[in-house]
N, CA, C and O atoms as a Tinker XYZ file with bonds, in Angstrom:
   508  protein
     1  N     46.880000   96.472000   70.969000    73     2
     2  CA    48.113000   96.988000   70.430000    64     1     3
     3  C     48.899000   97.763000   71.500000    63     2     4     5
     4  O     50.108000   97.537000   71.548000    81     3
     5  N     48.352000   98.685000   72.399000    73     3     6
     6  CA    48.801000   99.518000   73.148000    64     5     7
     7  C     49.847000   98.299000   74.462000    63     6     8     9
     8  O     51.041000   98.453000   74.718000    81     7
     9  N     48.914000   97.166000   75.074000    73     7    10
    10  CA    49.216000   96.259000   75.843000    64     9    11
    11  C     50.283000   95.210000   75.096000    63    10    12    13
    12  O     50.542000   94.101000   75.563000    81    11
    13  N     50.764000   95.648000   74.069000    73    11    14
    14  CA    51.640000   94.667000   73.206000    64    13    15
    15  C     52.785000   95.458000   73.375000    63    14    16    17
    16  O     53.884000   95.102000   73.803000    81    15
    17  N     52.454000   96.470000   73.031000    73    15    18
    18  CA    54.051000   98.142000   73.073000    64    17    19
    19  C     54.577000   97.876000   73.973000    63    18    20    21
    20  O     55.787000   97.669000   73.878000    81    19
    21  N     53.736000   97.723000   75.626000    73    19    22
    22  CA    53.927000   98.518000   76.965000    64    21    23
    23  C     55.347000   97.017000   77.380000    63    22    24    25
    24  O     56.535000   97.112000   77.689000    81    23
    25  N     54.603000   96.019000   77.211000    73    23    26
    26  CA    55.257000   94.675000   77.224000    64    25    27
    27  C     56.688000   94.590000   76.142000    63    26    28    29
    28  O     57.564000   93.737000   76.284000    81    27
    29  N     56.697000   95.366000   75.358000    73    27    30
    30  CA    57.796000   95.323000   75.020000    64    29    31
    31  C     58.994000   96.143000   75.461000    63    30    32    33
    32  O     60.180000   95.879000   75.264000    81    31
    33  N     58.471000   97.186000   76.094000    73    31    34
    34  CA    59.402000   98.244000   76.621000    64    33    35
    35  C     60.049000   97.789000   77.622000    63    34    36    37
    36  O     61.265000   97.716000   77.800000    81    35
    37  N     58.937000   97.395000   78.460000    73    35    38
    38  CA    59.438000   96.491000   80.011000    64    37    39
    39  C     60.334000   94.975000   79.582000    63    38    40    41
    40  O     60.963000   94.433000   80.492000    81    39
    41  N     60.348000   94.461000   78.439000    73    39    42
    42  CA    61.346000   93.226000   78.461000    64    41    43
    43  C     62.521000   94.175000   78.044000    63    42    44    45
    44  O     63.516000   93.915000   78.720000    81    43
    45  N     62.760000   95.352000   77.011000    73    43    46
    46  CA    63.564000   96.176000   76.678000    64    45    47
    47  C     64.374000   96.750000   78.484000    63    46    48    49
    48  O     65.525000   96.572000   78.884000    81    47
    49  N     63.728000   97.129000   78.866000    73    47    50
    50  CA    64.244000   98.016000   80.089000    64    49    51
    51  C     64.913000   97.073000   81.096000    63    50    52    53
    52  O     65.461000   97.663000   82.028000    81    51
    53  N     64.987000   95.759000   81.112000    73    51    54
    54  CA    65.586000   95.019000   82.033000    64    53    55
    55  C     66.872000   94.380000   81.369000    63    54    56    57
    56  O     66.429000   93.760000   80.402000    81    55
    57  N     68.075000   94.243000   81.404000    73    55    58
    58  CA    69.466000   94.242000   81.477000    64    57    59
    59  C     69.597000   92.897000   81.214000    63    58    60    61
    60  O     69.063000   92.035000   81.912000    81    59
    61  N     70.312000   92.656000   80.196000    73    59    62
    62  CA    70.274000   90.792000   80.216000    64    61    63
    63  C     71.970000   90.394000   80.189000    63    62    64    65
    64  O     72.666000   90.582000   79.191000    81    63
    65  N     72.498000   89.796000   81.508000    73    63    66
    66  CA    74.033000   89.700000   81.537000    64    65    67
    67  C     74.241000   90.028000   82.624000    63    66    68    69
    68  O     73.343000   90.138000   83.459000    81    67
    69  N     75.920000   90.342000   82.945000    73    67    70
    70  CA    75.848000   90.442000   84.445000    64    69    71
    71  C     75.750000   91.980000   84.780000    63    70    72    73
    72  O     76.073000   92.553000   83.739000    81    71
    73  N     75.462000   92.891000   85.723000    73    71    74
    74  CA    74.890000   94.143000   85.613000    64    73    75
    75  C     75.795000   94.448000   87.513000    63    74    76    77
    76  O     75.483000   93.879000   88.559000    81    75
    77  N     76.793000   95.406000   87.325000    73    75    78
    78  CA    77.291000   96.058000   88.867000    64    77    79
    79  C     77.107000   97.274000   89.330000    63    78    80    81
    80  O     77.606000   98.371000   89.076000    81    79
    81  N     75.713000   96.604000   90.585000    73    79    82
    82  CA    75.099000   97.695000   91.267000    64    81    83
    83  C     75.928000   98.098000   92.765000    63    82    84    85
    84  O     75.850000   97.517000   93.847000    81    83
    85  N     76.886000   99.530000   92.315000    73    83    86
    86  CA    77.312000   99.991000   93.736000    64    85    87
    87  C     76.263000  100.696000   94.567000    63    86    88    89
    88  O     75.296000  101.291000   94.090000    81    87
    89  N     76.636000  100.534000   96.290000    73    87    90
    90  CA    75.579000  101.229000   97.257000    64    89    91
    91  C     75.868000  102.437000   97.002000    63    90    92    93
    92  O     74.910000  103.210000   96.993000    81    91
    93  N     76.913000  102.871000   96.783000    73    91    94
    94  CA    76.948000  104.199000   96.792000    64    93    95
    95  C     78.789000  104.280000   95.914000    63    94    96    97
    96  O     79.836000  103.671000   96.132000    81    95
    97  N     78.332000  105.494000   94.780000    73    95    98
    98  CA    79.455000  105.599000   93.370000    64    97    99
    99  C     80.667000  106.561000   94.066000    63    98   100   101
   100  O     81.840000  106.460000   93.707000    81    99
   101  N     80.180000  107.582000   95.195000    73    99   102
   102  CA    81.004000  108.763000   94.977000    64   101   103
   103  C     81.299000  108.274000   96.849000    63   102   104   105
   104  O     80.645000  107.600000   97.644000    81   103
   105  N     82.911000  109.199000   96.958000    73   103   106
   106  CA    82.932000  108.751000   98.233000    64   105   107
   107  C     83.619000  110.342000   98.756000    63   106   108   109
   108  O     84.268000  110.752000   97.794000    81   107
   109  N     83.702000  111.394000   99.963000    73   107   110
   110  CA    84.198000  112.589000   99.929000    64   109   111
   111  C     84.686000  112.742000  101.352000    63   110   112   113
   112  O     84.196000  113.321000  102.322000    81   111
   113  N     86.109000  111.854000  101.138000    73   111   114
   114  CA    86.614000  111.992000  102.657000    64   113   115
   115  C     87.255000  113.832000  103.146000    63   114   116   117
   116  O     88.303000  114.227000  103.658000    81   115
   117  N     86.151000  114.455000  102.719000    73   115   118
   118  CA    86.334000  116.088000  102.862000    64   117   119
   119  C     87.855000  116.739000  103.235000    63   118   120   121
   120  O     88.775000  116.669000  102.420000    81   119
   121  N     88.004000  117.346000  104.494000    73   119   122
   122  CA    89.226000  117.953000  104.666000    64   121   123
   123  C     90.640000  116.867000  105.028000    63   122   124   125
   124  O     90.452000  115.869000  105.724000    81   123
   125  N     91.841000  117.151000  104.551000    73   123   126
   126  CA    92.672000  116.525000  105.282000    64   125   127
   127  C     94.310000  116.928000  104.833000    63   126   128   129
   128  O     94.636000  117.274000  103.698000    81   127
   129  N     95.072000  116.818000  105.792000    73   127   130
   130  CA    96.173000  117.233000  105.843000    64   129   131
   131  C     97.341000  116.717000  104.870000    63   130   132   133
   132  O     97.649000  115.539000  105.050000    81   131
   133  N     97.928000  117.297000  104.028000    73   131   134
   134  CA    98.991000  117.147000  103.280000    64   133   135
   135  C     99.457000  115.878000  103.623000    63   134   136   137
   136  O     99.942000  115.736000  104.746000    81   135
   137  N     99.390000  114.785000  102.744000    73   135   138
   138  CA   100.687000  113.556000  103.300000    64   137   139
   139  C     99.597000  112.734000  104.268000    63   138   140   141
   140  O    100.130000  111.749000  104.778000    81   139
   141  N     98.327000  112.894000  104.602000    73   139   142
   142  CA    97.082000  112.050000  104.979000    64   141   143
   143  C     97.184000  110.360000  103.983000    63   142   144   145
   144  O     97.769000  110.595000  102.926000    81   143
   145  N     96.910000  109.345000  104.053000    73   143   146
   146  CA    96.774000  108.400000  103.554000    64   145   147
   147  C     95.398000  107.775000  104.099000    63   146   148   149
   148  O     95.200000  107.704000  105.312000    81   147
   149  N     94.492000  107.341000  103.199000    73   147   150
   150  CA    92.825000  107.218000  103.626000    64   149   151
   151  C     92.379000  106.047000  102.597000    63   150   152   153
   152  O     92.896000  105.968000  101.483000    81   151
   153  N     91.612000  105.349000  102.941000    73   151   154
   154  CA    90.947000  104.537000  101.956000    64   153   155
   155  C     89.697000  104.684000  102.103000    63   154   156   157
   156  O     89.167000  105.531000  102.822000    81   155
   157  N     88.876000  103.476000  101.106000    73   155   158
   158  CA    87.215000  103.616000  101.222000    64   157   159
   159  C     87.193000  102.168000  100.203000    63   158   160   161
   160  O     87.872000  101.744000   99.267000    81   159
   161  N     85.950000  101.689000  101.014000    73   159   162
   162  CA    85.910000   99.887000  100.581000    64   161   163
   163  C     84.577000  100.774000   99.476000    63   162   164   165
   164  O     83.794000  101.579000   99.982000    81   163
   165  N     84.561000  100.566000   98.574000    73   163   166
   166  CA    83.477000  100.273000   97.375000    64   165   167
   167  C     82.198000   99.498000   97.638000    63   166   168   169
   168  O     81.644000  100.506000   97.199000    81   167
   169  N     81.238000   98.716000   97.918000    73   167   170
   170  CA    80.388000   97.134000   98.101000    64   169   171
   171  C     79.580000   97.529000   96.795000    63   170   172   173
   172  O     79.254000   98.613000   96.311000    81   171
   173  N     79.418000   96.388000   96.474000    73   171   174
   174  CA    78.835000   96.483000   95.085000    64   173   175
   175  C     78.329000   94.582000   94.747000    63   174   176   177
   176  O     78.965000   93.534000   94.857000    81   175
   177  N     76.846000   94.908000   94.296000    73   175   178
   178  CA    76.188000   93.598000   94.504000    64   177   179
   179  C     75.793000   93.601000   92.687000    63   178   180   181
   180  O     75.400000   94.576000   92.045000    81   179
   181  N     76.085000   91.974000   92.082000    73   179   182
   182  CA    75.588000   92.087000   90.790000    64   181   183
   183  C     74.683000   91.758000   90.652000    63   182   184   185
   184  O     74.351000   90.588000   90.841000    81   183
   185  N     73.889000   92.718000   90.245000    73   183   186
   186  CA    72.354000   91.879000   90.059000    64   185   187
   187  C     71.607000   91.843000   88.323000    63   186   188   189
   188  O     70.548000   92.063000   87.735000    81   187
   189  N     72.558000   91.547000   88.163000    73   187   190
   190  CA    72.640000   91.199000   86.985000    64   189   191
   191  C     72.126000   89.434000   86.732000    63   190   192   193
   192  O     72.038000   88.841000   87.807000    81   191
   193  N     71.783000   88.548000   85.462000    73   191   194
   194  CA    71.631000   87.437000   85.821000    64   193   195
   195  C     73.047000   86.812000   85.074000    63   194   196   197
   196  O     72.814000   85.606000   85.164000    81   195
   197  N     73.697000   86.868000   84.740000    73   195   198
   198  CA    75.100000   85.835000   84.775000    64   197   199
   199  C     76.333000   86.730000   85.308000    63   198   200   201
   200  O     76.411000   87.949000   85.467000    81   199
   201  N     77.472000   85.475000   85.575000    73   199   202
   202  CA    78.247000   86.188000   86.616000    64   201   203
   203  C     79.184000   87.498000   85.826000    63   202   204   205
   204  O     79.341000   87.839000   84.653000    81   203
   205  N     79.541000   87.851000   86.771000    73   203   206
   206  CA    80.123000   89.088000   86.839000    64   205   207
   207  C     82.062000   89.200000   87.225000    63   206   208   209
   208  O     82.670000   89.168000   88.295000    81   207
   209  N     82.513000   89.330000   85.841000    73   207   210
   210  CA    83.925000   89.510000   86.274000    64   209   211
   211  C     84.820000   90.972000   85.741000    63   210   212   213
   212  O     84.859000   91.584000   84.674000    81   211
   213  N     85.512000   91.158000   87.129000    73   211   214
   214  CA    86.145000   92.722000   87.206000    64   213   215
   215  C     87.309000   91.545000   86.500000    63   214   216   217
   216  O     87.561000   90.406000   86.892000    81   215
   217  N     87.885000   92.314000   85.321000    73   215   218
   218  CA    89.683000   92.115000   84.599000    64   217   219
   219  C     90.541000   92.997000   85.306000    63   218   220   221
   220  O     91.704000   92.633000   85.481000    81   219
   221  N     90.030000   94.484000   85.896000    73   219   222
   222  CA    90.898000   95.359000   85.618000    64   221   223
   223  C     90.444000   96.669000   86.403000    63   222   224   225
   224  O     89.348000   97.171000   86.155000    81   223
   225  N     91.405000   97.280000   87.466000    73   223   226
   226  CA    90.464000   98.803000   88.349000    64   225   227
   227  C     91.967000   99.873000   87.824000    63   226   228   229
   228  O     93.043000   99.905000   88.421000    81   227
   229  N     91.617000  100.622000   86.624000    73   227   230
   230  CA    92.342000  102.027000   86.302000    64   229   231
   231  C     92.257000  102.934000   87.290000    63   230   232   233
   232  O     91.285000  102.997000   88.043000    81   231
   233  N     93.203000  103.651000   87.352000    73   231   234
   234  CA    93.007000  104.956000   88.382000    64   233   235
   235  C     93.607000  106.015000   87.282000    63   234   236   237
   236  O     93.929000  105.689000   86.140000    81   235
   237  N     93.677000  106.992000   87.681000    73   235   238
   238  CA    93.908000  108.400000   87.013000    64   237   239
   239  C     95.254000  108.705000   87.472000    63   238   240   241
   240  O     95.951000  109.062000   86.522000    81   239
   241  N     95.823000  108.694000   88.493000    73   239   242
   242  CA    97.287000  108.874000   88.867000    64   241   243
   243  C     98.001000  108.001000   90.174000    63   242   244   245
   244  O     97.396000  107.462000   91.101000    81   243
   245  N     98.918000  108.028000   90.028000    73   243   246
   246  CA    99.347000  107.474000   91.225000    64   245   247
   247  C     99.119000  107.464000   92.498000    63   246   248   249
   248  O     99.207000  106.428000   93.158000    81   247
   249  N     98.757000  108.758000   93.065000    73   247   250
   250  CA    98.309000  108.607000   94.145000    64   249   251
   251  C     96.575000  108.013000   94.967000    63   250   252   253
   252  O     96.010000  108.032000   96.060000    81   251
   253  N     96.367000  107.585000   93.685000    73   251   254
   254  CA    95.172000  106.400000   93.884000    64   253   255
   255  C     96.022000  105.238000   93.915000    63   254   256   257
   256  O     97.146000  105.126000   93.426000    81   255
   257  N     95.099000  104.077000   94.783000    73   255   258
   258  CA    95.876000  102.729000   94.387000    64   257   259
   259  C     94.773000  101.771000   94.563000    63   258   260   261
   260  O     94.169000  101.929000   95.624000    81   259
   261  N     94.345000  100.819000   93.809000    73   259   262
   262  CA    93.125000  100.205000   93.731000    64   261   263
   263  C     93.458000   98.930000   94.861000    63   262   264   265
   264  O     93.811000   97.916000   94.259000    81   263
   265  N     93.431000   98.799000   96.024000    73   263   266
   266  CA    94.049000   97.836000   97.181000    64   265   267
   267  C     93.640000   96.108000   96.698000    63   266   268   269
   268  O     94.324000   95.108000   96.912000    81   267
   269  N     92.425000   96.189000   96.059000    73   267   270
   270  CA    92.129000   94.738000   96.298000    64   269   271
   271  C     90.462000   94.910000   95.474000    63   270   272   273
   272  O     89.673000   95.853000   95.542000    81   271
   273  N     90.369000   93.809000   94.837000    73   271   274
   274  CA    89.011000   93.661000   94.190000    64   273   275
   275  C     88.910000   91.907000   93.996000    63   274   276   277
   276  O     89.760000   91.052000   94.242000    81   275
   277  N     87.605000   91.783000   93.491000    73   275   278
   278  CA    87.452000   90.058000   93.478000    64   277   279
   279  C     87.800000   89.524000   91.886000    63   278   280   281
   280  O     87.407000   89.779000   90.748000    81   279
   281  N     89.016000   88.412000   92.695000    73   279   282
   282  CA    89.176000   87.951000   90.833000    64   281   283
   283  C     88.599000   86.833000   90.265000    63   282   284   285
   284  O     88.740000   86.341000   89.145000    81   283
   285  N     87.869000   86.480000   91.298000    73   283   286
   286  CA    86.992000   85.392000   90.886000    64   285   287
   287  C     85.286000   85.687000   90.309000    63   286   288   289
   288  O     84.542000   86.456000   90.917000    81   287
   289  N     84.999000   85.185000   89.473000    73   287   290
   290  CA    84.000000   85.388000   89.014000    64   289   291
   291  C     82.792000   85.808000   90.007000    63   290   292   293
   292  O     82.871000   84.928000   90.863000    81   291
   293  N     81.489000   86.834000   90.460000    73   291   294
   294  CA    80.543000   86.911000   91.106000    64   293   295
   295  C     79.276000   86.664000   90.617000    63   294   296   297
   296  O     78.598000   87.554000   90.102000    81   295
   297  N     78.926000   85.581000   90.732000    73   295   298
   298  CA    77.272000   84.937000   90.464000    64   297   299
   299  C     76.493000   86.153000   91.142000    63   298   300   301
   300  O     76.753000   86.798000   92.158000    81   299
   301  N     75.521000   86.233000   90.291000    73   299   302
   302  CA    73.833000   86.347000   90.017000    64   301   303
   303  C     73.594000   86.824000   91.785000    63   302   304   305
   304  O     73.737000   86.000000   92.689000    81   303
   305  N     73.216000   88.275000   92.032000    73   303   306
   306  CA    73.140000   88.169000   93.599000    64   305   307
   307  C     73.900000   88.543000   94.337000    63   306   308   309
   308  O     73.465000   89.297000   95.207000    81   307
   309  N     75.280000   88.230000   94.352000    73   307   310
   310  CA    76.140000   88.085000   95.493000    64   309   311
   311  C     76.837000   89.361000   95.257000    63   310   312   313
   312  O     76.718000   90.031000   94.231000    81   311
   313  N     77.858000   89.767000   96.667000    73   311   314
   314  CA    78.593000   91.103000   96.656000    64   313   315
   315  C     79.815000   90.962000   96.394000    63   314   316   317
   316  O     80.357000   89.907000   96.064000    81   315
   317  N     80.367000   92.109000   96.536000    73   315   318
   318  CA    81.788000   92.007000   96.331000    64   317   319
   319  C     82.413000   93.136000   96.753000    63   318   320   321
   320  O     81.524000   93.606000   97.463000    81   319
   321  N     83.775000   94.288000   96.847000    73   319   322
   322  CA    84.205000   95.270000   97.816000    64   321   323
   323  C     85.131000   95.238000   96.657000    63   322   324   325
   324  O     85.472000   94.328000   95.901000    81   323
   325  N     85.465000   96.606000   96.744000    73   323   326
   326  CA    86.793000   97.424000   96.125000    64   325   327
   327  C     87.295000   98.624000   97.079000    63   326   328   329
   328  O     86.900000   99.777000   97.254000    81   327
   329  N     88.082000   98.036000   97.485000    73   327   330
   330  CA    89.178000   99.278000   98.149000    64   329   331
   331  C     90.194000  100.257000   97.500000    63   330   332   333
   332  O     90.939000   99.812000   96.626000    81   331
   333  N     90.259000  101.320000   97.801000    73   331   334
   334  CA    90.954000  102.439000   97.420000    64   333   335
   335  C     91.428000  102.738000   97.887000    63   334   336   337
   336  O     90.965000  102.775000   99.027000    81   335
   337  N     92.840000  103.313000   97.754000    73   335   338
   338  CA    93.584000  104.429000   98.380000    64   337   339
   339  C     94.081000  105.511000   97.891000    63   338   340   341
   340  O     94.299000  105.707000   96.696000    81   339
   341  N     94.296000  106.308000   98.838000    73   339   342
   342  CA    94.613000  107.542000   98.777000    64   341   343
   343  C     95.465000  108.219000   99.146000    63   342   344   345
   344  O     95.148000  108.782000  100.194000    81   343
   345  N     96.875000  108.575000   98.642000    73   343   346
   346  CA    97.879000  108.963000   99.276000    64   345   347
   347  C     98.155000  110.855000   98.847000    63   346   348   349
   348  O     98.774000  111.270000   97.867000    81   347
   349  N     97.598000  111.551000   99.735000    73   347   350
   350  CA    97.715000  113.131000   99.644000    64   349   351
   351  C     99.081000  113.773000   99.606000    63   350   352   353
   352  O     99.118000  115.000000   99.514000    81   351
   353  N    100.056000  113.181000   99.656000    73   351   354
   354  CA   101.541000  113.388000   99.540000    64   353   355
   355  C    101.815000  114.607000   98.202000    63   354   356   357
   356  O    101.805000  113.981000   97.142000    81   355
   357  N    102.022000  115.937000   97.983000    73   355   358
   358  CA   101.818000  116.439000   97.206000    64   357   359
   359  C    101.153000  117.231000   96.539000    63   358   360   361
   360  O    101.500000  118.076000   95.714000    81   359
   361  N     99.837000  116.832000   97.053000    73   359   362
   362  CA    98.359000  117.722000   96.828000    64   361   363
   363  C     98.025000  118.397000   97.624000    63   362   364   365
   364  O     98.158000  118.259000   98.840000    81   363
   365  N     97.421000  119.436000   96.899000    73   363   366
   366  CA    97.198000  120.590000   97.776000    64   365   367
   367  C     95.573000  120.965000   97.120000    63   366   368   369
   368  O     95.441000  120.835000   95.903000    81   367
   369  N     94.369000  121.424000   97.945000    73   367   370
   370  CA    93.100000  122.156000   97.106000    64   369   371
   371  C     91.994000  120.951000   97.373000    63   370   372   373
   372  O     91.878000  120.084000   98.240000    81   371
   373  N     91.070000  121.413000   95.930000    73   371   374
   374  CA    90.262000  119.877000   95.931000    64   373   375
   375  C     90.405000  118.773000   94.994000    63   374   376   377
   376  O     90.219000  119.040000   93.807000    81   375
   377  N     90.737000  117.446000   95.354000    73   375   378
   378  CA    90.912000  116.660000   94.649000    64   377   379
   379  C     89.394000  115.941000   94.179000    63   378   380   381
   380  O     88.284000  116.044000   94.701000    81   379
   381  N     89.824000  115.225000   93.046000    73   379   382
   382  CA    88.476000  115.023000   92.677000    64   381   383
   383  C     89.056000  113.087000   91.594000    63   382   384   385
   384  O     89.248000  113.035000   90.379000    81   383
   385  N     89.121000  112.407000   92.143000    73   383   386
   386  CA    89.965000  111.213000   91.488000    64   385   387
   387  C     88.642000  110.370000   90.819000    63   386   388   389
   388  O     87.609000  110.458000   91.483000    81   387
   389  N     88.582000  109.673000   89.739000    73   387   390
   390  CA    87.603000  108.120000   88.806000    64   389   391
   391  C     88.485000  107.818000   88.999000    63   390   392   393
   392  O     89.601000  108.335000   89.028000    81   391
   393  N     87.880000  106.404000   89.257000    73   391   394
   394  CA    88.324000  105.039000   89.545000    64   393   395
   395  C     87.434000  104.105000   88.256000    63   394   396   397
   396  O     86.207000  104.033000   88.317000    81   395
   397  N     88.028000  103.591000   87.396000    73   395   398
   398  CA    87.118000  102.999000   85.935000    64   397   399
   399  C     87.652000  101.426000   86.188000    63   398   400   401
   400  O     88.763000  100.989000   85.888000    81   399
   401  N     86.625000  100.754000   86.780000    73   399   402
   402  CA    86.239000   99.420000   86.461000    64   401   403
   403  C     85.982000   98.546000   85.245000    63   402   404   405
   404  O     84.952000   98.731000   84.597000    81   403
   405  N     86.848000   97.611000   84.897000    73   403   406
   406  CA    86.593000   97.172000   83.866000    64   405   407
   407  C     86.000000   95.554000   83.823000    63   406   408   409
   408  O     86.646000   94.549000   84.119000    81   407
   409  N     85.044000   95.596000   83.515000    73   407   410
   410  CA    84.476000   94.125000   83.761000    64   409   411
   411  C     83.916000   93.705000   82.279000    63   410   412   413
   412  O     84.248000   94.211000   81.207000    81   411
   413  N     82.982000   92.649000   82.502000    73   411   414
   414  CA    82.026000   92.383000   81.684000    64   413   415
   415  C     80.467000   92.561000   81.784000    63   414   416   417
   416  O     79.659000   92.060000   81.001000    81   415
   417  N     80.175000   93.336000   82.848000    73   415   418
   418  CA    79.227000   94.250000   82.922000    64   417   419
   419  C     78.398000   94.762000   81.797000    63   418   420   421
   420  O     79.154000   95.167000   80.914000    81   419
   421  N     76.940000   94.930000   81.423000    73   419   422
   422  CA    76.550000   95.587000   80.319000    64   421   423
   423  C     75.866000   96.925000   81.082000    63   422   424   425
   424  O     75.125000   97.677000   80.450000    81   423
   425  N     76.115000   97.100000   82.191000    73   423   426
   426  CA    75.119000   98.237000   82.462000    64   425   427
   427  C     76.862000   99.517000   82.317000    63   426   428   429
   428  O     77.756000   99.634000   83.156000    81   427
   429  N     76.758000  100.067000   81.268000    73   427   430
   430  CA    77.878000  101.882000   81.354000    64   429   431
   431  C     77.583000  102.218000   82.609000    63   430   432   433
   432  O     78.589000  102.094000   83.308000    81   431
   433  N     76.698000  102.571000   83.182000    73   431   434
   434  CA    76.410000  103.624000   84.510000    64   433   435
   435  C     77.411000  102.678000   85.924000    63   434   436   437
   436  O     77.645000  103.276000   86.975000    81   435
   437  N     77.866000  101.296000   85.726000    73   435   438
   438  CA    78.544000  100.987000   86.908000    64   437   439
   439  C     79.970000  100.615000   86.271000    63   438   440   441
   440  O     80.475000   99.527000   86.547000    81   439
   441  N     80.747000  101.701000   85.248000    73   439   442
   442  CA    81.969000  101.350000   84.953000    64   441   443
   443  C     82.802000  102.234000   86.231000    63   442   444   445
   444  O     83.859000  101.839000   86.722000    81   443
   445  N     82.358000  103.019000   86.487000    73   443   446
   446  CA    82.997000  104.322000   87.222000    64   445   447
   447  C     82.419000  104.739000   88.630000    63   446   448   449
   448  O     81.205000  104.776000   88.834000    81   447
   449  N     83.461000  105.086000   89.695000    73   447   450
   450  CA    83.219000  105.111000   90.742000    64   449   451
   451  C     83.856000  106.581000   90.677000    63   450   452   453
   452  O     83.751000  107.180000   89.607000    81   451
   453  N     84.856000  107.534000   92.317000    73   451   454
   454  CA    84.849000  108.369000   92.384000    64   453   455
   455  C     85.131000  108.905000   93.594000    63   454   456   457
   456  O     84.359000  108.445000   94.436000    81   455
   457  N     86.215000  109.991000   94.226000    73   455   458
   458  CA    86.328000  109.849000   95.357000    64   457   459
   459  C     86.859000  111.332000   95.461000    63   458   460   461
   460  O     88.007000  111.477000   95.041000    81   459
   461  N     86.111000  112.666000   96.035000    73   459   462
   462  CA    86.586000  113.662000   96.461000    64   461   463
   463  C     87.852000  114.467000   97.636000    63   462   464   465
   464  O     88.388000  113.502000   98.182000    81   463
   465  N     88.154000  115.081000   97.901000    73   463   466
   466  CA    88.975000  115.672000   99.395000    64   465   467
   467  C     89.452000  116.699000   98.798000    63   466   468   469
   468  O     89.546000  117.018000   97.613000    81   467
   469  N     89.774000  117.235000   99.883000    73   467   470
   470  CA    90.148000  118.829000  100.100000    64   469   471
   471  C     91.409000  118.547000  100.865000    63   470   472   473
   472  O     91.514000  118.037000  101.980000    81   471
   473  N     92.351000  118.978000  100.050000    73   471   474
   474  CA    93.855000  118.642000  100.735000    64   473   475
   475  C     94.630000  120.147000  101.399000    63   474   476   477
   476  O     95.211000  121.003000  100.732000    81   475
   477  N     94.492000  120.141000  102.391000    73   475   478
   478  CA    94.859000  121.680000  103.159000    64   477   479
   479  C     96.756000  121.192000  103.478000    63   478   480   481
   480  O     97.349000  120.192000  103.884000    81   479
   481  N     97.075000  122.382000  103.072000    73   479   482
   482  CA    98.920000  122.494000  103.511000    64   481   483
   483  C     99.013000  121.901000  104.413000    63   482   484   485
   484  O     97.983000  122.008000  105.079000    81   483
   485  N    100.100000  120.950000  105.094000    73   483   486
   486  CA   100.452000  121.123000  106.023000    64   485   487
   487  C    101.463000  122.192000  106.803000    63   486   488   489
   488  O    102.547000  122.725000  106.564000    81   487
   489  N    100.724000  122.195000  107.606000    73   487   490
   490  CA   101.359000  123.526000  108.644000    64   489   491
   491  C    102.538000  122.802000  108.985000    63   490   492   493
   492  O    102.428000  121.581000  109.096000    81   491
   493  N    104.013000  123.516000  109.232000    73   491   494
   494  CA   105.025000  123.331000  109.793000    64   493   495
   495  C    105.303000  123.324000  111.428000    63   494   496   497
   496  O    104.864000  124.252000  112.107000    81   495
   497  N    105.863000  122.509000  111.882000    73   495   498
   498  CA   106.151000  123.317000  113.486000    64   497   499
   499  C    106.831000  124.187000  113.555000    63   498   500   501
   500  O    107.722000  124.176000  112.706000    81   499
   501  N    106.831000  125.398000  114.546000    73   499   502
   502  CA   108.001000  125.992000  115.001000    64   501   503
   503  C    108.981000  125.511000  115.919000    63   502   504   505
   504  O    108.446000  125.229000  116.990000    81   503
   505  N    110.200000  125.310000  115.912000    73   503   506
   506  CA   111.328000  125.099000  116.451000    64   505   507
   507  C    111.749000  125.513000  117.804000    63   506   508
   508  O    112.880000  125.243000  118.208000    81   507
């Protein structure tokens, strides 16, 4: 009975569909100057077993801009990249921006990505 449970948990605990595993969710291009413009590529492999399609990359405000993602379907395995940008024009402190992926994904934990900075004044010249 016990070896019947354990076997069921483990077919339970594995993901059935397509599933998007990023290398890394959060990205913290730390200090930078007022009016800075910066990106950061996303890589993200599905290892999920059927393919995997992004519809749709939300941002929170304008000064995110989602550059480019794959609109073609990603089989079982293979990678894929999402670029971001970042335009500091305005901001001042620490920023803290989600980026919400919308696919057909069943795993919640890879809807959302994430990207920190610290936006310092720009200093003026003197004349």
């Amino acid at each position: 009975m016990v070896g019947f449970a354990c076997l069921g948990y483990a077919q339970e605990a594995k993901l059935n569909g397509p599933v998007i595993t990023f290398e890394k969710k959060v990205h913290d291009f730390g200090d930078m100057s007022q009016g800075d413009k910066v990106e950061e590529t996303f890589r993200f492999t599905n290892t999920g077993n059927e393919p995997l399609i992004i519809t749709n990359v939300q941002v929170t405000c304008g000064c995110t801009v989602p550059k480019g993602w794959p609109r073609d379907p990603i089989a079982p395995g293979q990678k894929g990249e999402l670029t971001i940008a970042f335009n500091s024009a305005g901001k001042t402190g620490r920023q803290n921006k989600v980026v919400t992926i919308v696919s057909n994904a069943v795993n919640a934990d890879g809807s959302q990505i994430s990207f920190t900075a610290n936006v310092l004044e720009k200093k003026t010249q003197p004349q």
